[in-house]
N, C-alpha and C positions, 0 to 999 in steps of 0.2 A: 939096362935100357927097357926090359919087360917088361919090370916091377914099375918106373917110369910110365911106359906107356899103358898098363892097367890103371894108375891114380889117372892118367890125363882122363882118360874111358870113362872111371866111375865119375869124376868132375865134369863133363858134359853132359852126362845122365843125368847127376843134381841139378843142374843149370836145365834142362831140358822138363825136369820134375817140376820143378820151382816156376818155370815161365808159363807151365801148361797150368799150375795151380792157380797163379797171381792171372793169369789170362779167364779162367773160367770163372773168379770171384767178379773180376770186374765184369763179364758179361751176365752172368747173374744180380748182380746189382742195377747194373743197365737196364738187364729185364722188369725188375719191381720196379726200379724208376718210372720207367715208361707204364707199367700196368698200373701205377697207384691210381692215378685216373677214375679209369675204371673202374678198381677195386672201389673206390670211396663212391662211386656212381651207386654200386650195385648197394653198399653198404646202407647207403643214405635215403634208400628207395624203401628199407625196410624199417629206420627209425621214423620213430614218432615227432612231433614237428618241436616239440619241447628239446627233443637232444639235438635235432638240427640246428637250431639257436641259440643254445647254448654256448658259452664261452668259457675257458678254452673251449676248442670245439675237440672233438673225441671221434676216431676212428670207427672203434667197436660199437656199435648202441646198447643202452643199457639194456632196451629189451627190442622185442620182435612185433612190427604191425602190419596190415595187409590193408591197411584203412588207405593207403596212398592208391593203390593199384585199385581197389573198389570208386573213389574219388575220381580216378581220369576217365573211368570209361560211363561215369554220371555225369561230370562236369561239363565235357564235350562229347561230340558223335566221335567217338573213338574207334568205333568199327565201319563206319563208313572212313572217317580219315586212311586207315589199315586198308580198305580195297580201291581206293582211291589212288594210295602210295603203289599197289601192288600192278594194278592195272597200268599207273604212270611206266613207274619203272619195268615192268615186266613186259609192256607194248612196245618201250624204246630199244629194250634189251636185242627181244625178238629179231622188229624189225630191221635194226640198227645194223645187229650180226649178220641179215643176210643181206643188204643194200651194200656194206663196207665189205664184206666177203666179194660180192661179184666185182666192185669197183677193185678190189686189190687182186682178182684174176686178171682182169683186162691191163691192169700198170704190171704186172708180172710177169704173164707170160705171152699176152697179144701184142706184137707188133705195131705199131699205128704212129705215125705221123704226130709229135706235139706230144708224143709223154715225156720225154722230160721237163718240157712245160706245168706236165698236168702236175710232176713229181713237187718241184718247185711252189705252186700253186698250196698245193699241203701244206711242205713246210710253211712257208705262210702264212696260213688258216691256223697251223698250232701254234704261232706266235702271238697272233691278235686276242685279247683278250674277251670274255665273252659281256662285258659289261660295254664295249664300243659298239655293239649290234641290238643292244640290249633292248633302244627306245626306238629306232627304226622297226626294228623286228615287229614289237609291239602294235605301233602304230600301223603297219602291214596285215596284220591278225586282226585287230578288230577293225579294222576298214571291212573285212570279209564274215566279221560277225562269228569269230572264233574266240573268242575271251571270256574267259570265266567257263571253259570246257575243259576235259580233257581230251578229245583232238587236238585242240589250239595248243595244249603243251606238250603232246606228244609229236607234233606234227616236226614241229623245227632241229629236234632230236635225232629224227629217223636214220643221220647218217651221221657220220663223225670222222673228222681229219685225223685224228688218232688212231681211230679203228682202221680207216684203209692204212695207213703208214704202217700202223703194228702186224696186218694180215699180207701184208706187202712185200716187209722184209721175212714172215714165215715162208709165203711161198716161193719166194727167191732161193730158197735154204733146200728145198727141196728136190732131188732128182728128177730130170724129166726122164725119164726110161718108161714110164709105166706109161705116159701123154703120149709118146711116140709110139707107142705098141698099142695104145687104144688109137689113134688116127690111121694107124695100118690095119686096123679091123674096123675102120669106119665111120669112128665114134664119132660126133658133133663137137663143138665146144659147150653146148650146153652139158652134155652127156658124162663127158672129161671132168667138168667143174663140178657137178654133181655125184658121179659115183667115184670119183677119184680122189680128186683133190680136196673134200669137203669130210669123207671119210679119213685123209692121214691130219686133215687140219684140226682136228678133235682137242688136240692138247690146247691149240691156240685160238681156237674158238671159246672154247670153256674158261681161260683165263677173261681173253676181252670181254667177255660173256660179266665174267664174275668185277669187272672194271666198271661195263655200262650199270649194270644194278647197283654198286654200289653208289658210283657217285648220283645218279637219278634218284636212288632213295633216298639218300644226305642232302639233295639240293635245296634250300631253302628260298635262294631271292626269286628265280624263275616261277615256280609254284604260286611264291608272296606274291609276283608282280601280276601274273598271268587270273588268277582266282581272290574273287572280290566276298564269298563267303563259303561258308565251313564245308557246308554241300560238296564242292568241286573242289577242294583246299586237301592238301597231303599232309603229311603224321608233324613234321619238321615245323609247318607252317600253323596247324593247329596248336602242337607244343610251347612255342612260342608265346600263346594268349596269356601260358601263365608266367610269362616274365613284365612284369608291371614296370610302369615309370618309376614308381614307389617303392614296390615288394616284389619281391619274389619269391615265389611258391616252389622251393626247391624240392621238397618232397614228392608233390606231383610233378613233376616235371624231370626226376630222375626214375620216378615209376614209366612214363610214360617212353621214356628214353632209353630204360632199357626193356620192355616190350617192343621199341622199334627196332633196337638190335639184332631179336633173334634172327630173323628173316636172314641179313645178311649172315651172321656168324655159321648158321645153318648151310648156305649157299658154298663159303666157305669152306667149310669140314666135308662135303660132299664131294669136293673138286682140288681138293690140294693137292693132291701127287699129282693132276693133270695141267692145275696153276703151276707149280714146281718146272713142266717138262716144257710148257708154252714158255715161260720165261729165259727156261736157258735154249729154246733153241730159235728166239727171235734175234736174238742182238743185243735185247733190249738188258744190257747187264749193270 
């Protein structure tokens, strides 16, 4: 029965080897799948526009140019698009975190009459799509002579049914002990929300944080609809010019695309272990 019960032993250890190996091939496969993308983005920014069109077409390039990346920042205002982008997203970010932060203090932890109305109200807002508010919105803006700014596109941004929903359930998550000990030494709500609550919410601030930039700086049709030339137009929307009814200028237009990338992947790498700890401890799994 020993000798027995040692073959069963090492036979689930094979079985346990074999599952962990055939388990990390496929996630690694998974992995290149999903990066080829990318990969052929970054590749393609560096050939010459002869191996681009080439057929078959070819991974590798045969050789190495920097002619695409000198081309986008002559061809268009490419560094006004870049502070334009930066300003858009980075003004939405800003004010978005702290408008949807206080709105998700008062659904959290204030009292009042009609929140679960208000709660309701959100879910709601994150069902309707943003393309049913799209021509109203518009036609709202430039009635007040906001179009073709960045106000006018920053403006409508400012808050986000996501952002209180996601800061919502963080501060639900967390202990009142430190609120109750700050209002027995006097503390306001403003004061609480501020040096309290705002200081443990760091994890899930810096995730939504890294939510609003991203999608603000990917946004293409708001930018298209709202800005009528390059002047007040973002990276996404100037990119674009070189996709022709005819042609398409792949080269610049993977230079130009992965210049827009750093920003966010940068954003990214700075805040992962705090994206990591905001994620697992909203809910949101």
């Amino acid at each position: 029965m020993a000798a027995l019960s040692v073959d069963q032993l090492r036979r689930r250890r094979s079985m346990y080897t074999a599952t962990k190996w055939i388990l990390s091939i496929v996630a690694i496969v998974t992995a290149l799948l999903m990066l080829l993308p990318i990969v052929w983005m970054m590749l393609t920014a560096f050939k010459p526009e002869a191996d681009i069109v080439t057929y078959p077409p070819t991974l590798w390039p045969r050789q190495l140019t920097l002619e695409h990346f000198a081309d986008v920042w002559n061809r268009i205002p490419f560094a006004r698009l870049y502070l334009n982008t930066i300003i858009f997203a980075g003004g939405v970010t800003v004010i978005s975190l702290l408008l949807d932060s206080m709105a998700a203090y008062a659904l959290a932890r204030i009292p009042f009459r009609g929140r679960g109305a208000v709660m309701i109200l959100i879910l709601l807002l994150l069902m309707l799509p943003f393309q049913v508010t799209l021509i109203p919105l518009y036609d709202m803006l430039n009635g007040m002579g906001l179009t073709n700014t960045l106000p006018g596109m920053i403006i409508p941004r400012m808050t986000n049914a996501f952002g209180i929903f996601f800061l919502t359930q963080f501060f639900l998550s967390l202990p009142k002990d430190l609120e109750e000990a700050a209002l027995v030494d006097g503390a306001s709500e403003w004061r609480i929300y501020r040096q309290v609550i705002l200081p443990l919410a760091k994890p899930a601030l810096l995730t939504l944080g890294l939510f609003h930039f991203q999608y603000n700086w990917n946004d293409l049709l708001w930018p298209l609809v709202m800005s009528s030339d390059l002047e007040n137009s973002t990276l996404p929307a100037g990119l674009a010019l070189f996709m022709g009814q005819h042609v398409v200028e792949y080269g610049l237009l993977m230079a130009g695309s992965l210049l827009a990338m750093l920003p966010v992947i940068a954003f990214f790498l700075l805040i992962q272990r705090s994206f990591v700890a905001g994620i697992a401890t909203t809910g949101l799994k």
